[in-house]
PyMOL CGO cylinders between C-alpha atoms (Angstrom):
from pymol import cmd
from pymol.cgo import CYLINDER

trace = [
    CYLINDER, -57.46, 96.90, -150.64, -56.14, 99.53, -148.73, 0.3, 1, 1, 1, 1, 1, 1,
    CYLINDER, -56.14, 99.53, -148.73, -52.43, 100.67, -148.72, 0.3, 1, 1, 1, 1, 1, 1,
    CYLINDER, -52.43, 100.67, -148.72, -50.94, 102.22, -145.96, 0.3, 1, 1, 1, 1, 1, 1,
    CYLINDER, -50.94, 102.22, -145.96, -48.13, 103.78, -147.49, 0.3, 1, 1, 1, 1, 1, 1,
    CYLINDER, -48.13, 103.78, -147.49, -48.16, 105.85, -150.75, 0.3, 1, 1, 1, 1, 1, 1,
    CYLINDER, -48.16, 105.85, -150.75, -44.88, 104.87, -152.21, 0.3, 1, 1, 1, 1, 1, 1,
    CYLINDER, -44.88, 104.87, -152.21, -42.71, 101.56, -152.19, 0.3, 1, 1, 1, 1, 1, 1,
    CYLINDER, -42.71, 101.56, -152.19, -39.05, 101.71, -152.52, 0.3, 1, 1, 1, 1, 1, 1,
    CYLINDER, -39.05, 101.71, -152.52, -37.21, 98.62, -153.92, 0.3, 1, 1, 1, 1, 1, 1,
    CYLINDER, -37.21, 98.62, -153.92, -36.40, 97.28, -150.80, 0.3, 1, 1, 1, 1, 1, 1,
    CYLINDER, -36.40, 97.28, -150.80, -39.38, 97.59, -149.40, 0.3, 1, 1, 1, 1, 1, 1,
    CYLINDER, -39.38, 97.59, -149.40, -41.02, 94.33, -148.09, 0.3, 1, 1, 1, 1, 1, 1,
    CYLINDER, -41.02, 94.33, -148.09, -44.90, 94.84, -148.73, 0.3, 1, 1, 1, 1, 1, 1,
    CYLINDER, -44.90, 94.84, -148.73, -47.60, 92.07, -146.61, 0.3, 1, 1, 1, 1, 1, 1,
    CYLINDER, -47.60, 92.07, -146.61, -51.01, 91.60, -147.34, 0.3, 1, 1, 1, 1, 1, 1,
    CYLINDER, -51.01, 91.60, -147.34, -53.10, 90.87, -144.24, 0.3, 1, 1, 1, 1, 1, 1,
    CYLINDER, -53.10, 90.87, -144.24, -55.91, 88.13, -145.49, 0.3, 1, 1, 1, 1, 1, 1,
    CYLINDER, -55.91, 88.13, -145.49, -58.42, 88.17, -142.79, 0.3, 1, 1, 1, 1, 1, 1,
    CYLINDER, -58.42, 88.17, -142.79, -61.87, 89.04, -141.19, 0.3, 1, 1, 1, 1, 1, 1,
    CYLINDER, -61.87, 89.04, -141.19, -63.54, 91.82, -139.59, 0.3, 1, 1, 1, 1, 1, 1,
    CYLINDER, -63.54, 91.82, -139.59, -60.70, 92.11, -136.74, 0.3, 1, 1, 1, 1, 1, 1,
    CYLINDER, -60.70, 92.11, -136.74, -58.30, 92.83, -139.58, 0.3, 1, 1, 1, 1, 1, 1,
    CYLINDER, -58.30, 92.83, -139.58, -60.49, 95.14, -141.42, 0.3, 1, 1, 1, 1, 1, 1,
    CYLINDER, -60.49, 95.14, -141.42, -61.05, 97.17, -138.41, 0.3, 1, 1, 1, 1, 1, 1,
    CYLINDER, -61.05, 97.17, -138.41, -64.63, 96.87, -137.89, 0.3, 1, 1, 1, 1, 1, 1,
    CYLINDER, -64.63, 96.87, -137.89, -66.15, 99.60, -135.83, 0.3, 1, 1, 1, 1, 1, 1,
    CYLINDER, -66.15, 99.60, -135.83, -63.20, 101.94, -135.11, 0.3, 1, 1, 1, 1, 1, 1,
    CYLINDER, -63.20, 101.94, -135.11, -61.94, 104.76, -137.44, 0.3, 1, 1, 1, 1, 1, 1,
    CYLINDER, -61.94, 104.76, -137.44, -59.43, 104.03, -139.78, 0.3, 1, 1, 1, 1, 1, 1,
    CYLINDER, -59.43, 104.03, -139.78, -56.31, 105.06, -137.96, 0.3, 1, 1, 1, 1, 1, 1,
    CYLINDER, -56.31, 105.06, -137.96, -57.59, 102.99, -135.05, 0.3, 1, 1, 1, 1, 1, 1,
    CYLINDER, -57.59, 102.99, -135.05, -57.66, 99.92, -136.90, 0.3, 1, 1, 1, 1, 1, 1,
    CYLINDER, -57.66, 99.92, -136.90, -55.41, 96.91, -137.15, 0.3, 1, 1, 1, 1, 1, 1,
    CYLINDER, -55.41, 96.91, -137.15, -53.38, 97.31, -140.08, 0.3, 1, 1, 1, 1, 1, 1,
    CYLINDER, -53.38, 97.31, -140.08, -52.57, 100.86, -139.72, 0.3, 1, 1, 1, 1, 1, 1,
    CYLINDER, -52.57, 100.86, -139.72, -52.03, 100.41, -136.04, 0.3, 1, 1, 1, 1, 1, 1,
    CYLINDER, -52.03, 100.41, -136.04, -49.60, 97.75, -137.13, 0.3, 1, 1, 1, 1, 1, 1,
    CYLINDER, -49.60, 97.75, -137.13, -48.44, 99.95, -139.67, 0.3, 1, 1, 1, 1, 1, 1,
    CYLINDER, -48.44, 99.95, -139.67, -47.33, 102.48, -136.99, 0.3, 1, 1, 1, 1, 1, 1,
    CYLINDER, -47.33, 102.48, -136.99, -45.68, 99.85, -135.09, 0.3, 1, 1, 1, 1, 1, 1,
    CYLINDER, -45.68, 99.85, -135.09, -43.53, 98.72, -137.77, 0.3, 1, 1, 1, 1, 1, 1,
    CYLINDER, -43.53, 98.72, -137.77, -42.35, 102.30, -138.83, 0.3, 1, 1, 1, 1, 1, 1,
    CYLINDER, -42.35, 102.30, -138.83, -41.48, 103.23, -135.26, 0.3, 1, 1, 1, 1, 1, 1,
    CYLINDER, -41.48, 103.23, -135.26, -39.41, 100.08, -135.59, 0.3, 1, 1, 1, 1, 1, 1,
    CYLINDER, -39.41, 100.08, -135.59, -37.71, 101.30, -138.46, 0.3, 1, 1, 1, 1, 1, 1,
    CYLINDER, -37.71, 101.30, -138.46, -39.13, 98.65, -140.22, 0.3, 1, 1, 1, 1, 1, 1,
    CYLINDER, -39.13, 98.65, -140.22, -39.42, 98.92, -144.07, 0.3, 1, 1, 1, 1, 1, 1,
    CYLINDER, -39.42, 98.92, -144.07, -42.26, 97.15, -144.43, 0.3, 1, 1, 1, 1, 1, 1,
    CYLINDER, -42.26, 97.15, -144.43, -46.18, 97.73, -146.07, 0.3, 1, 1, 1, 1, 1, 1,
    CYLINDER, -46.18, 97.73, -146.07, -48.87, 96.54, -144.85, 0.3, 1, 1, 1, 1, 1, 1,
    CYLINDER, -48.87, 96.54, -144.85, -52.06, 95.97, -146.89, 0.3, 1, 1, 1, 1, 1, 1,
    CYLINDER, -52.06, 95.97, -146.89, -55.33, 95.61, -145.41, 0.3, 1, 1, 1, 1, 1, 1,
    CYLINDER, -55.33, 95.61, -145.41, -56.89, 92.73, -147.21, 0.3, 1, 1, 1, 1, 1, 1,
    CYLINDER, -56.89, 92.73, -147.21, -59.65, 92.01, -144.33, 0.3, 1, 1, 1, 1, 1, 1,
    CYLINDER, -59.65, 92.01, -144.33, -63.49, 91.51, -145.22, 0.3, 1, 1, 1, 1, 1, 1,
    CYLINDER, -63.49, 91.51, -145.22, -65.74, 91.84, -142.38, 0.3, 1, 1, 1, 1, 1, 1,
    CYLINDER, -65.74, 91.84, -142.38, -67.70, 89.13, -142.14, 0.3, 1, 1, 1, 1, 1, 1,
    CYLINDER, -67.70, 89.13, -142.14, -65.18, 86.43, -144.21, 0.3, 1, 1, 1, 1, 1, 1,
    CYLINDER, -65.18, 86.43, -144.21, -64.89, 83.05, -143.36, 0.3, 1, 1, 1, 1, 1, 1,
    CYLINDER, -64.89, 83.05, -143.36, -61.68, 80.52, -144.70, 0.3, 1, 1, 1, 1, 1, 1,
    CYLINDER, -61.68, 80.52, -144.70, -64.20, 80.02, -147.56, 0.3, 1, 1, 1, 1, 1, 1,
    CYLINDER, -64.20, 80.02, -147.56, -64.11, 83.50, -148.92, 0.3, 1, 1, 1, 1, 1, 1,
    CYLINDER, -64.11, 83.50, -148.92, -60.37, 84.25, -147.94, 0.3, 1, 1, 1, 1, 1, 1,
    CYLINDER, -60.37, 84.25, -147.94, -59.57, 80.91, -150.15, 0.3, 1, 1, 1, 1, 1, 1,
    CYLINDER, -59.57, 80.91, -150.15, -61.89, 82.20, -152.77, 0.3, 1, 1, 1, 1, 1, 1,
    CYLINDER, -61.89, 82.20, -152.77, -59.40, 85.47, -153.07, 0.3, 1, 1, 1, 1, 1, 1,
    CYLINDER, -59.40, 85.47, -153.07, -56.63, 84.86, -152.35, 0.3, 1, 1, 1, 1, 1, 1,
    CYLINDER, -56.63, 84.86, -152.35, -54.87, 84.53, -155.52, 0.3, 1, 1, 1, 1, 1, 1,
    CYLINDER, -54.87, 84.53, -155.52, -55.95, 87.85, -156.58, 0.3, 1, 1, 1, 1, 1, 1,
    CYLINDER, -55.95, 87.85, -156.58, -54.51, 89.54, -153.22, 0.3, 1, 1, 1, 1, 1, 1,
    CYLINDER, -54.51, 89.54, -153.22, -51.27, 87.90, -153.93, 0.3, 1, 1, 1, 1, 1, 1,
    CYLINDER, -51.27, 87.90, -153.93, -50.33, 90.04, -156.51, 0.3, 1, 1, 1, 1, 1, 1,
    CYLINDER, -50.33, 90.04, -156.51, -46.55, 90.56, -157.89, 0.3, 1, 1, 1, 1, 1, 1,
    CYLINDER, -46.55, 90.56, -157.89, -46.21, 93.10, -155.63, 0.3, 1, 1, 1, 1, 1, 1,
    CYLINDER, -46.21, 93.10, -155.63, -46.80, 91.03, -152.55, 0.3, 1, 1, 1, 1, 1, 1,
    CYLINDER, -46.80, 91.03, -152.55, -43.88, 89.41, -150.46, 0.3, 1, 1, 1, 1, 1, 1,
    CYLINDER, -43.88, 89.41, -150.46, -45.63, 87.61, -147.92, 0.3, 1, 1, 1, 1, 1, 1,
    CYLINDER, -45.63, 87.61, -147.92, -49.01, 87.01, -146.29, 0.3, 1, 1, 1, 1, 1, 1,
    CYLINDER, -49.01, 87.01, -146.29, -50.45, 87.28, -142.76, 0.3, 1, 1, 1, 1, 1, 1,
    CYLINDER, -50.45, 87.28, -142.76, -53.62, 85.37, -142.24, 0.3, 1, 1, 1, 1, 1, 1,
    CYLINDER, -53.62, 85.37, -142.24, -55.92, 85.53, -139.83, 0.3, 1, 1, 1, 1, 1, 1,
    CYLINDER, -55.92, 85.53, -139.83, -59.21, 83.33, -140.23, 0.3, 1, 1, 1, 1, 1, 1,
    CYLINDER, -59.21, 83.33, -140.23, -61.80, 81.39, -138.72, 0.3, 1, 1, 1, 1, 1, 1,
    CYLINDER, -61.80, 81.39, -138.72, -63.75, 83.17, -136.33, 0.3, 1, 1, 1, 1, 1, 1,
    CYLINDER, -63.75, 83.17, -136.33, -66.66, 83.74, -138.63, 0.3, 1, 1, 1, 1, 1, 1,
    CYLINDER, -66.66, 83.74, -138.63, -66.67, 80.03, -139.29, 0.3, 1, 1, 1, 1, 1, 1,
    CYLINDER, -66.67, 80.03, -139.29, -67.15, 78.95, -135.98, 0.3, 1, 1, 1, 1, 1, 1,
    CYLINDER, -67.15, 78.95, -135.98, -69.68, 81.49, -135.34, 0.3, 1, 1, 1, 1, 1, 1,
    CYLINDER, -69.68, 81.49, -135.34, -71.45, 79.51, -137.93, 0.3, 1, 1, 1, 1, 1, 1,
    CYLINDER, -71.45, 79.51, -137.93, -70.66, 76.07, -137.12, 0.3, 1, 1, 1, 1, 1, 1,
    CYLINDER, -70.66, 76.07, -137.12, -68.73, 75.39, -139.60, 0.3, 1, 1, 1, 1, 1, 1,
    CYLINDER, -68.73, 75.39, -139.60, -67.09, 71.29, -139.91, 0.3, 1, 1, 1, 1, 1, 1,
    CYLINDER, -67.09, 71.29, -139.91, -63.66, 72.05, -138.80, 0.3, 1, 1, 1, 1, 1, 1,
    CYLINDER, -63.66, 72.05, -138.80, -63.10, 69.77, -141.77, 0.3, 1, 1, 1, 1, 1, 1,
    CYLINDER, -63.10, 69.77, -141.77, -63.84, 72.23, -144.40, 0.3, 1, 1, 1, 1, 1, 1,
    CYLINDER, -63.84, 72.23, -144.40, -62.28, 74.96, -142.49, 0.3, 1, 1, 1, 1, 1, 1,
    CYLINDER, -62.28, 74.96, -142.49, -59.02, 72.97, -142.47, 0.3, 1, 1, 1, 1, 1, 1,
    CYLINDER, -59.02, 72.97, -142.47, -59.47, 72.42, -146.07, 0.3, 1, 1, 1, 1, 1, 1,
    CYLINDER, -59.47, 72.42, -146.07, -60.12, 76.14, -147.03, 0.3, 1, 1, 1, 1, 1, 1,
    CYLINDER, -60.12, 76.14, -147.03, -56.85, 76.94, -145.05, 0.3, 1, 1, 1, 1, 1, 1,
    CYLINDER, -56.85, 76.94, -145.05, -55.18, 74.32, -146.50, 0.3, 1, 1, 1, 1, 1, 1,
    CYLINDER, -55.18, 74.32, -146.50, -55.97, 75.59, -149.56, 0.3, 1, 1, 1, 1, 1, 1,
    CYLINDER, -55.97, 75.59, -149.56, -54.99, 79.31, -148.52, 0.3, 1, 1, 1, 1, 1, 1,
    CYLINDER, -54.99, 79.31, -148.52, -51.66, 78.20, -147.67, 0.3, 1, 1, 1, 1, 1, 1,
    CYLINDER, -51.66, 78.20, -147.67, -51.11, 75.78, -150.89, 0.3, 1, 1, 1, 1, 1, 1,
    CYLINDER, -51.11, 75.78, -150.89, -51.40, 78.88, -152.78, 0.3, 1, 1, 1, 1, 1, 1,
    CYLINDER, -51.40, 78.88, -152.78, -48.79, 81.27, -151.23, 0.3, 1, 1, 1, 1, 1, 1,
    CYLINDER, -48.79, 81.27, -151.23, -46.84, 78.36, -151.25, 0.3, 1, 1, 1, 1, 1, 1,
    CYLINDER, -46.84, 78.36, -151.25, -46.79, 78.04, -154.82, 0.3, 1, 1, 1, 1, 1, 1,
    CYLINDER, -46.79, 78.04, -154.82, -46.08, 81.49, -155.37, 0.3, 1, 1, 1, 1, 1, 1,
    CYLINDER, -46.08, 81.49, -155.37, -42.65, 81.60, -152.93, 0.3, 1, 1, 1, 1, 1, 1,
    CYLINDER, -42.65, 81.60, -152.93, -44.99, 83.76, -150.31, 0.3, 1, 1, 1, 1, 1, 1,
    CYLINDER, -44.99, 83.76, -150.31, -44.25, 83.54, -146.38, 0.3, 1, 1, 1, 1, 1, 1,
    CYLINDER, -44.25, 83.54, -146.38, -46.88, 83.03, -144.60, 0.3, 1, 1, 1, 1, 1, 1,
    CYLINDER, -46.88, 83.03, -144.60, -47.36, 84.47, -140.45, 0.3, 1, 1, 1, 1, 1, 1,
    CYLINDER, -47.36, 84.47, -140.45, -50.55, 82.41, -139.81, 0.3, 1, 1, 1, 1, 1, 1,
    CYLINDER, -50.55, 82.41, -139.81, -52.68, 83.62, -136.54, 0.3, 1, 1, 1, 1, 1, 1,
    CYLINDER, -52.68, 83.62, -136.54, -55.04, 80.96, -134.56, 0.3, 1, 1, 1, 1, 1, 1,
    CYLINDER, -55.04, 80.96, -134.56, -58.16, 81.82, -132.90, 0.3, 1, 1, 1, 1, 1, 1,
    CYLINDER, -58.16, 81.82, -132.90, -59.59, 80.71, -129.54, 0.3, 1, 1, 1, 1, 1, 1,
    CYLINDER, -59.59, 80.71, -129.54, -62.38, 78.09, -130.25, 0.3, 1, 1, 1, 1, 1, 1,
    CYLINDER, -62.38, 78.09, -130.25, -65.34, 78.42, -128.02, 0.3, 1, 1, 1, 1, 1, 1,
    CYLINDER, -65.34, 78.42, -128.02, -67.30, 75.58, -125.85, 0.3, 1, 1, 1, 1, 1, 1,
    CYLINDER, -67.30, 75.58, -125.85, -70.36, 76.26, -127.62, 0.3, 1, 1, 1, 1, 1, 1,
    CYLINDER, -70.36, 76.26, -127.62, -70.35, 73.04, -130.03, 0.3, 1, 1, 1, 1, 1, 1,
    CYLINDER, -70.35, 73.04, -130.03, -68.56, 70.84, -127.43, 0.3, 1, 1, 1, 1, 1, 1,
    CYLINDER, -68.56, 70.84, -127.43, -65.43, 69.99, -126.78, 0.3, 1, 1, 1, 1, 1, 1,
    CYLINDER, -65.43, 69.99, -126.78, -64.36, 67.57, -129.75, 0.3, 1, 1, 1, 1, 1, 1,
    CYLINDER, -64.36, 67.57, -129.75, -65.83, 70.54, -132.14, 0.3, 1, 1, 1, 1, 1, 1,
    CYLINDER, -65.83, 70.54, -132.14, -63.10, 72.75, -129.65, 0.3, 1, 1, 1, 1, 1, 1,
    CYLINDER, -63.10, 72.75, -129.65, -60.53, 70.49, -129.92, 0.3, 1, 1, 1, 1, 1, 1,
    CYLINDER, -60.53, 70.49, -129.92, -60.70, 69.61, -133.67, 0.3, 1, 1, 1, 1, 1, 1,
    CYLINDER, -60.70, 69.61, -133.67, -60.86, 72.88, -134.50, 0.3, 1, 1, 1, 1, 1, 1,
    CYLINDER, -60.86, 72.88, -134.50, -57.96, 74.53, -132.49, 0.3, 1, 1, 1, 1, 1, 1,
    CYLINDER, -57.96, 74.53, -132.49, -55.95, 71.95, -134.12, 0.3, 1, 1, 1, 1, 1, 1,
    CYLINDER, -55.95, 71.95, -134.12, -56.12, 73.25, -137.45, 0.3, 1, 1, 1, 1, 1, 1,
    CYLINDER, -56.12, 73.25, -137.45, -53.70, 75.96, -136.95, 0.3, 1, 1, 1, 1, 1, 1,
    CYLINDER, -53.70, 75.96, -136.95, -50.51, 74.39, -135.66, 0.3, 1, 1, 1, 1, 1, 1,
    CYLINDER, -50.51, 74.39, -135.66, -51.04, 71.26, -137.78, 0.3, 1, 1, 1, 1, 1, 1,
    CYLINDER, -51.04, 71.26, -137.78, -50.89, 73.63, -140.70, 0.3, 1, 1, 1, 1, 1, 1,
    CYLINDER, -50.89, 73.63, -140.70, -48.71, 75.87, -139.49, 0.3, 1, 1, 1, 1, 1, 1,
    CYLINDER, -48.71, 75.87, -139.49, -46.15, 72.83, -139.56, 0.3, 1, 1, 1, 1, 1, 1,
    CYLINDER, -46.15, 72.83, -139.56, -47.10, 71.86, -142.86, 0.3, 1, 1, 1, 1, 1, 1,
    CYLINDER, -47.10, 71.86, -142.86, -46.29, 74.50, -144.79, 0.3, 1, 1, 1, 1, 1, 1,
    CYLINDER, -46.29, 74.50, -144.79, -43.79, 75.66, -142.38, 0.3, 1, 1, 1, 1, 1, 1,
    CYLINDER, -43.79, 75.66, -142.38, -45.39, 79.05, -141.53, 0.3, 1, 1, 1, 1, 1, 1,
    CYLINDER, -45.39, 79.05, -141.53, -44.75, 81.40, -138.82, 0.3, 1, 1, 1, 1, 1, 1,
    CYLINDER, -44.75, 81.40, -138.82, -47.43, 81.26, -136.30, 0.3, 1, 1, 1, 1, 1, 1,
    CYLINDER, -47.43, 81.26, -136.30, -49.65, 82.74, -133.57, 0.3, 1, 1, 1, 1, 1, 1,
    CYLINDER, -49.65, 82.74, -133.57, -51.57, 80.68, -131.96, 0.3, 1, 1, 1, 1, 1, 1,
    CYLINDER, -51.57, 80.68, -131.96, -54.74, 83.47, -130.98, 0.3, 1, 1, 1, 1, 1, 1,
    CYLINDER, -54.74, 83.47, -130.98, -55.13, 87.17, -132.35, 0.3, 1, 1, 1, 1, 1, 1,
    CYLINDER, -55.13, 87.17, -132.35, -57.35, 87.94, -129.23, 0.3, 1, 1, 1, 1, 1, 1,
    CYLINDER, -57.35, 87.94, -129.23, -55.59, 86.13, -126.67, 0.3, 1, 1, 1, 1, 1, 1,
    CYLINDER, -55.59, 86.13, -126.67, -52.96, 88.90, -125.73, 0.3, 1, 1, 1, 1, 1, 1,
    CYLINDER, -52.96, 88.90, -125.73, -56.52, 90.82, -124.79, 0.3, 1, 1, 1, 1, 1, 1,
    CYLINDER, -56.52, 90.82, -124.79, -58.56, 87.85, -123.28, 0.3, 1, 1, 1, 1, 1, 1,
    CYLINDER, -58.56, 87.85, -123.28, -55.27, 87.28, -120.74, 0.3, 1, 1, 1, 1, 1, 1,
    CYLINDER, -55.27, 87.28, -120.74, -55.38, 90.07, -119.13, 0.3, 1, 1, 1, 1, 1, 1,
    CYLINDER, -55.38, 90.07, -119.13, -57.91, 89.80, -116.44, 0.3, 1, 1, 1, 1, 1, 1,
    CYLINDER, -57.91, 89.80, -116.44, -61.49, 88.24, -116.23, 0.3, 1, 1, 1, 1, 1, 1,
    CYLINDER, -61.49, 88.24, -116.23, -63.52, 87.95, -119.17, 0.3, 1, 1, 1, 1, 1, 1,
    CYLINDER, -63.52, 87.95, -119.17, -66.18, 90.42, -117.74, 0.3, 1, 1, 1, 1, 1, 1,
    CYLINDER, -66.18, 90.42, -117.74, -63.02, 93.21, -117.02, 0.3, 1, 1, 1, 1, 1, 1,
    CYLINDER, -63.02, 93.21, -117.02, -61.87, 92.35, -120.50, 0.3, 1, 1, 1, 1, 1, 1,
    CYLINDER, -61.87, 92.35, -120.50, -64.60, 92.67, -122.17, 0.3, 1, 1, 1, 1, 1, 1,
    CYLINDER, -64.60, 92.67, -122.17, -65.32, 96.14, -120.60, 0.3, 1, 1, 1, 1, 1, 1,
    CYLINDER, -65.32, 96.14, -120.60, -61.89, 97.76, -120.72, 0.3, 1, 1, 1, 1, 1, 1,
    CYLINDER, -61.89, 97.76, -120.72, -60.76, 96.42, -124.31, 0.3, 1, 1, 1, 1, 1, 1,
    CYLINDER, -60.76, 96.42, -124.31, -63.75, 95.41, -126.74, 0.3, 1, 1, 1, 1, 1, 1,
    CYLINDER, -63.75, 95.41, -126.74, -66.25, 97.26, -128.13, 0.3, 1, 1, 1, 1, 1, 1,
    CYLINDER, -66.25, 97.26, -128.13, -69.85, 97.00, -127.04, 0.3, 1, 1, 1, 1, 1, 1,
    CYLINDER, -69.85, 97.00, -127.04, -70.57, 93.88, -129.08, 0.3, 1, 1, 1, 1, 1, 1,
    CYLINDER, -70.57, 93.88, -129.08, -67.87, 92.21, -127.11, 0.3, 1, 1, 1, 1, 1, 1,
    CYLINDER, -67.87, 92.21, -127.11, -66.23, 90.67, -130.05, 0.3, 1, 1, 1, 1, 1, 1,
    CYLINDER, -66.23, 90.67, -130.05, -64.50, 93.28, -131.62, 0.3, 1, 1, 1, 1, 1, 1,
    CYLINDER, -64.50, 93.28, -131.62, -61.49, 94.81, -129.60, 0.3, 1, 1, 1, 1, 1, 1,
    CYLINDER, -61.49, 94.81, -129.60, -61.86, 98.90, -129.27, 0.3, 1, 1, 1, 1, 1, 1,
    CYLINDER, -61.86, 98.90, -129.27, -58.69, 101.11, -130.23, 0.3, 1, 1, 1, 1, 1, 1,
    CYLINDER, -58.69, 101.11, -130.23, -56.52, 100.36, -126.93, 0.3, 1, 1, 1, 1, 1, 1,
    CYLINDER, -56.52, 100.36, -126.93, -57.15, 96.26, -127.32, 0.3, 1, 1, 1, 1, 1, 1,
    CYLINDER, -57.15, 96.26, -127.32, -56.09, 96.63, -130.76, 0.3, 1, 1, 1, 1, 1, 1,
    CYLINDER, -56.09, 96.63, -130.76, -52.89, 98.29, -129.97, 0.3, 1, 1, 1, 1, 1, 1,
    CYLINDER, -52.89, 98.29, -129.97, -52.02, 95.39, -127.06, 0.3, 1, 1, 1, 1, 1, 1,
    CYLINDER, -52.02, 95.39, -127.06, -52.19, 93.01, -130.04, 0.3, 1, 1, 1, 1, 1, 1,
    CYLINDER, -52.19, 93.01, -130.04, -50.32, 94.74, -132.29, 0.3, 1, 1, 1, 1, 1, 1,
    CYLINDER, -50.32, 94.74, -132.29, -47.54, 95.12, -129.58, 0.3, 1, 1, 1, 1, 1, 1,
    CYLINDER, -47.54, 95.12, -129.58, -48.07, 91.39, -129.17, 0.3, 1, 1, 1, 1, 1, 1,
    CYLINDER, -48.07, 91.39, -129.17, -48.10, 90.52, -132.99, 0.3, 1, 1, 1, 1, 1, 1,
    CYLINDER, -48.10, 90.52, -132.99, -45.49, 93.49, -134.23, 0.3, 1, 1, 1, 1, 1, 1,
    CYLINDER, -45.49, 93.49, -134.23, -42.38, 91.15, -133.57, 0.3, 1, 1, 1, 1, 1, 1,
    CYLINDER, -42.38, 91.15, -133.57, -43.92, 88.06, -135.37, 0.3, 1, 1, 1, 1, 1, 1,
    CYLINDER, -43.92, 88.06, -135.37, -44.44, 90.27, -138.50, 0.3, 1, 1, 1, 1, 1, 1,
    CYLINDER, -44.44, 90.27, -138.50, -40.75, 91.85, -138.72, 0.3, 1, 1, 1, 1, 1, 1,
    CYLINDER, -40.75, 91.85, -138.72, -40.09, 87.85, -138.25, 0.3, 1, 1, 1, 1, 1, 1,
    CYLINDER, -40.09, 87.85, -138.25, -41.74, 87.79, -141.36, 0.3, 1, 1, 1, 1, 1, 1,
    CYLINDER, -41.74, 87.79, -141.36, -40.68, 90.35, -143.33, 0.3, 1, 1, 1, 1, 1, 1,
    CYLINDER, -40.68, 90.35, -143.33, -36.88, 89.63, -142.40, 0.3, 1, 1, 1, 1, 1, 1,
    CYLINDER, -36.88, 89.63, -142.40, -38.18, 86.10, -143.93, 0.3, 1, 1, 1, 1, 1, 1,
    CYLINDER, -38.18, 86.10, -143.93, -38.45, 87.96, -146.99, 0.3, 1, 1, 1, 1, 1, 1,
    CYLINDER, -38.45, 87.96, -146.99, -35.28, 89.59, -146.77, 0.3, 1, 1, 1, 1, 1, 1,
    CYLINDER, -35.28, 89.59, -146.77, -33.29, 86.26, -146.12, 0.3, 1, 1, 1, 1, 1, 1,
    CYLINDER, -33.29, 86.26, -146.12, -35.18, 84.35, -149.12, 0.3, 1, 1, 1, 1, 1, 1,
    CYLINDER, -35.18, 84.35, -149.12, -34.13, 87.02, -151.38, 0.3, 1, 1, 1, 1, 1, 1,
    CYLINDER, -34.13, 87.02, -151.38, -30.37, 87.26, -150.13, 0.3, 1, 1, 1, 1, 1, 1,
    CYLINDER, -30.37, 87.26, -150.13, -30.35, 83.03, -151.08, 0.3, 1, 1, 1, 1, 1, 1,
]
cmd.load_cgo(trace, "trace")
């Protein structure tokens, strides 16, 4: 797990970011990548925040469920998650997804964590019920466990022109990762949702 900043001062709110490849930072240098992209965005906000990149290229719900409880350590105050694209890529029952996230979320739960859950953008490929089941996951749980939400990591990239000008100006070659300028358009997208979260934190421990 990689910490972006060295040292933590009591007040400091610290979020792990339990995801896939996209939050990794798959193909792009480290500085270029998601978490320390978002990491720049929160400290030019004066945020106080730490951001830990718990992403695993290549995870599906599955394996973020089956660590989870180890990345939620003490140190931890709350929990981004961002999950699910490897699972459709696989064609995975949107049943068992929903369980595995279920899951996911049962655990932070239990340990007091807030939780800023991000949504994907299901593809046509398996139809539309497989679409329609699936996309409904997210704000079903979302509401559940009371969560902050997002309803698509990609989507502040995929609106911003035709998929074949997207996919040229903001991905990388294999067209599903974005490249260093689409990551920073999500971060700018995502960056207020996470100092949602971390003020979360803040407010829970003021009760």
């Amino acid at each position: 797990m990689l910490v972006s900043v060295s040292a933590q001062a009591d007040d400091t709110v610290t979020i792990a970011a339990l995801g896939d490849s996209l939050t990794q930072g798959y193909g792009l240098v480290q500085e270029d990548g998601f978490t320390v992209q978002l990491q720049d965005w929160l400290d030019g906000s004066n945020q106080d925040v730490i951001i830990l990149n718990a992403g695993v290229s290549g995870d599906t719900t599955a394996g973020g469920l089956a660590r989870v409880d180890w990345t939620l350590t003490p140190d931890v105050d709350a929990m981004i998650v961002t999950l699910g694209g490897n699972d459709v890529l696989r064609g995975t029952d949107p049943a068992v997804a929903r369980g595995n996230l279920d899951g996911i979320l049962s655990v932070a739960a239990d340990k007091g964590i807030p939780v800023l859950l991000v949504g994907i953008d299901v593809p046509d490929n398996y139809g539309p019920d497989y679409k329609v089941e699936f996309s409904e996951i997210y704000p079903d749980l979302a509401a559940k466990y009371d969560t902050l939400y997002v309803d698509s990591f990609l989507r502040p990239l995929t609106e911003l022109g035709t998929m074949t000008d997207v996919l040229g100006t903001y991905f990388q070659n294999d067209g599903i990762h974005p490249n260093a300028v689409g990551v920073g358009i999500i971060v700018d997208s995502i960056g207020p949702k996470v100092a949602e979260l971390a003020q979360e934190v803040r407010d829970q421990g003021a009760q």
